[in-house]
SEKE-698302 format. One record per residue (C-alpha): x, y, z. Coordinates in steps of 0.25 Angstrom, whole numbers, padded with zeros to 4 digits, always signed. Layout:
SEKE-698302
XYZ/...
//
This chain:
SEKE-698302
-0049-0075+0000/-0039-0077-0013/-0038-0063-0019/-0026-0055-0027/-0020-0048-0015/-0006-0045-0013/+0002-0039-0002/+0017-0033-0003/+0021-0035+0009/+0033-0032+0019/+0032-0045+0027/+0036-0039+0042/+0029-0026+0039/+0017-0021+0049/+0008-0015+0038/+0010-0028+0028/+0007-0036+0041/-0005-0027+0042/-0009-0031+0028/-0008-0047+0029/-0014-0047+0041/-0027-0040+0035/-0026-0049+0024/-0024-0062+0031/-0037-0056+0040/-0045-0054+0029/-0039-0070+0022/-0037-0064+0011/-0026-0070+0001/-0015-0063-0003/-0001-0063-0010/+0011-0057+0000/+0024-0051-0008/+0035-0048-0001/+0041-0033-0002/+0055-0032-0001/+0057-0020+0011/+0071-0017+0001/+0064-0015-0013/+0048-0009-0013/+0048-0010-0026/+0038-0023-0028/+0027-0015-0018/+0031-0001-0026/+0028-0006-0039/+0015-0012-0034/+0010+0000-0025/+0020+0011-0028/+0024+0011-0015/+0034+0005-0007/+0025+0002+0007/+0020-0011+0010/+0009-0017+0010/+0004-0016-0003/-0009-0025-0005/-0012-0028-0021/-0025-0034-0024/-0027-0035-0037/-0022-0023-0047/-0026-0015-0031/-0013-0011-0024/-0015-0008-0010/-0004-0001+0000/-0005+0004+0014/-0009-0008+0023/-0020+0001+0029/-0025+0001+0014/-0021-0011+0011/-0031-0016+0024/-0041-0007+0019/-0042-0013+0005/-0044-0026+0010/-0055-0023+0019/-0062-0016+0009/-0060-0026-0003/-0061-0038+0004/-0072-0035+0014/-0074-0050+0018/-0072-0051+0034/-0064-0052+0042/-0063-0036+0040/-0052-0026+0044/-0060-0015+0047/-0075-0012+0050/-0087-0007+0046/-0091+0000+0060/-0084+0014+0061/-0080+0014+0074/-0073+0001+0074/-0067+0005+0060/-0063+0018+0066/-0056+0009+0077/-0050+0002+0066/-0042+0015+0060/-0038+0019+0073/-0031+0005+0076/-0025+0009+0062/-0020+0022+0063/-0014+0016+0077/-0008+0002+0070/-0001+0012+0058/+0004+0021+0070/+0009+0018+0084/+0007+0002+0083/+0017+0002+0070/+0026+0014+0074/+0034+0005+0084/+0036-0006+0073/+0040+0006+0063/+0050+0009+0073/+0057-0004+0075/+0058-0006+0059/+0064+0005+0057/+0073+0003+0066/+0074-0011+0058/+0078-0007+0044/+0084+0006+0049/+0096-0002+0055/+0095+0005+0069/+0089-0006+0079/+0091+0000+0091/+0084-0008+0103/+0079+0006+0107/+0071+0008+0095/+0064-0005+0099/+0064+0001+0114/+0055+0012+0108/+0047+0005+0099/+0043-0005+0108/+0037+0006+0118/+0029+0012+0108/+0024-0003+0104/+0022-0006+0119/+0011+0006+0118/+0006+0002+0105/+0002-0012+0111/-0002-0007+0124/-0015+0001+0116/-0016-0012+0108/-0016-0021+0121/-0026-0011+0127/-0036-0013+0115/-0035-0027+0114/-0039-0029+0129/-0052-0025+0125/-0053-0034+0112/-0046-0043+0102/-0044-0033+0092/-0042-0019+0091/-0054-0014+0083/-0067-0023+0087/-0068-0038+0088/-0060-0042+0077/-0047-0039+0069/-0047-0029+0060/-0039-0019+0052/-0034-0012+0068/-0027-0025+0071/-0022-0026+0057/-0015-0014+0058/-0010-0015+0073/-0005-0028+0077/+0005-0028+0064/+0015-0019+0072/+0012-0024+0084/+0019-0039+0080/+0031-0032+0080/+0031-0030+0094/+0030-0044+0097/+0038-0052+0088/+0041-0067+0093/+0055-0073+0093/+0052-0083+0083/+0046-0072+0071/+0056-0061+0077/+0070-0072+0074/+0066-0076+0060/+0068-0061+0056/+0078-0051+0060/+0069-0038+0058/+0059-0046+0068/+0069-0048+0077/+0073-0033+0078/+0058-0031+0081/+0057-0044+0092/+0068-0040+0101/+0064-0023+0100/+0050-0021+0100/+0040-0026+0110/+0025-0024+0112/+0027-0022+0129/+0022-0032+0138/+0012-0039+0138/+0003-0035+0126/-0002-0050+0125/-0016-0045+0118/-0009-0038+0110/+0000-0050+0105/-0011-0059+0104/-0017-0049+0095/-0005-0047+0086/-0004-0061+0085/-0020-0061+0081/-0017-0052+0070/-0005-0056+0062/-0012-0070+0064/-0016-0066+0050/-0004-0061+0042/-0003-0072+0034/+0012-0066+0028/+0019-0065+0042/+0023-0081+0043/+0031-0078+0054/
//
């Protein structure tokens, strides 16, 4: 759908990965621009803030990529959707989210960190891939009973989950093209096996249109 959307966007973050996801989901056109990680001030002077991503439709500015998938469900309403109209599975939904913005990211917000901190100690990988390898082990678990987290279709739990999740299972070819990634490919591991996992990750990010990796 051709529509006057906008995303300021850190290509290699989980949040903005998040958000081209949910609009590649939803096919819904949009415009990326690149925010330079050094200088905020392009998404400051649009937003007022320096996070990314900021979604702009139109003279509406949009920041938070919890808001920013929230705003898309409710003004363009066409399915696929990201959430639901039944409580209980909506309810699900949230719960996958408050999960995905906390001990499914925390291990990635570790490692990068450790990343722009200068301090890549091999242990903080160590340490981060433990708390991943739980992370997963729930996901795994859940996706033995079904192809997605919430229901039988993808919706804004996935969205928000399997964006951190990639980090932890880089492949040599994406993880050599970029020195950042390969910090992350040699350190941080989902655990063994985890092959439904995987398969679901790969399901997922199938639609970030910005990734071209």
């Amino acid at each position: 759908m051709s529509v006057d959307l906008a995303l300021y966007e850190l290509r290699f973050s989980p949040n903005n990965i998040k958000a081209r996801v949910a609009l590649g989901y939803k096919g819904l056109e949009h415009t990326l621009i690149p925010v330079d990680p050094a200088d905020r001030g392009t998404v400051i002077a649009v937003s007022g803030q320096p996070l990314t991503p900021v979604l702009k439709h139109g003279s509406t500015v949009i920041f938070d990529s919890g808001a920013i998938l929230r705003y898309l469900d409710a003004n363009f309403p066409q399915a696929p959707r990201l959430f639901s109209a039944d409580y209980s599975k909506m309810r699900a939904i949230e719960e996958w989210e408050h999960f995905g913005r906390g001990a499914a990211i925390a291990p990635v917000g570790r490692m990068f960190r450790a990343v722009f901190g200068g301090d890549r100690d091999p242990e903080v990988g160590r340490l981060a891939s433990a708390a991943l390898a739980t992370v997963s082990e729930r996901i795994e678990a859940r996706l033995a009973e079904a192809e997605w987290l919430v229901g039988d279709r993808m919706t804004a739990a996935d969205v928000t989950v399997a964006p951190p999740i990639w980090y932890g299972m880089l492949p040599e070819s994406v993880a050599s093209r970029f020195e950042m990634l390969a910090f992350f490919a040699a350190n941080l591991h989902l655990g063994a096996g985890r092959e439904r996992t995987r398969a679901w990750v790969n399901r997922v990010l199938a639609h970030d249109g910005g990734l071209r990796l």
